[in-house]
Steps between C-alpha positions, in 0.01 A plus 500: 500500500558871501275697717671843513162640371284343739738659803441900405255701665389668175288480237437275279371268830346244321676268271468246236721188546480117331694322744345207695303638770616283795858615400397881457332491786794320705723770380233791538458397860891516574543868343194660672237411713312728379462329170186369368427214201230584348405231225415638162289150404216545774431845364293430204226660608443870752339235805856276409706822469350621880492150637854466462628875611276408800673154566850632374518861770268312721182737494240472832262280469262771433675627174212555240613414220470751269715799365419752782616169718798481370585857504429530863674187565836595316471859702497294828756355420724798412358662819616169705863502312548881599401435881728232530810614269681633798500193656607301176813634475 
């Protein structure tokens, strides 16, 4: 399983892949610990679609659930990554 894509710190960051998800995520795990499965089948639906961001990038328990949720969540968590990048490398 190639995961060159998965590995760069540029855009596109999210990706599309068919494998079996206990092997992509094996694999994911091993390239970056950073990476995050997020699975494509419990997002039906906007709650399913925030339910699983939230369980995926493990939001507080007080994340809202809605869009304005989510975009303060994913700006924490760019905030958090930029605090602690010195110390990552």
């Amino acid at each position: 399983m190639n995961l060159d894509a998965l590995k760069k710190a540029e855009a596109p960051f999210v990706h599309r892949a068919a494998e079996d998800p206990g092997a992509l995520w094996d694999a994911m795990r091993q390239g970056s610990p950073h990476a995050r499965l997020l699975r494509g089948s419990r997002m039906g639906s906007k709650a399913g679609l925030l339910a699983e961001f939230a369980a995926a990038l493990q939001f507080p328990p007080s994340f809202g659930a809605n869009w304005d949720a989510l975009d303060e969540a994913l700006a924490d968590l760019r905030q958090t990554r930029r605090e602690l990048e010195p110390s990552l490398r």
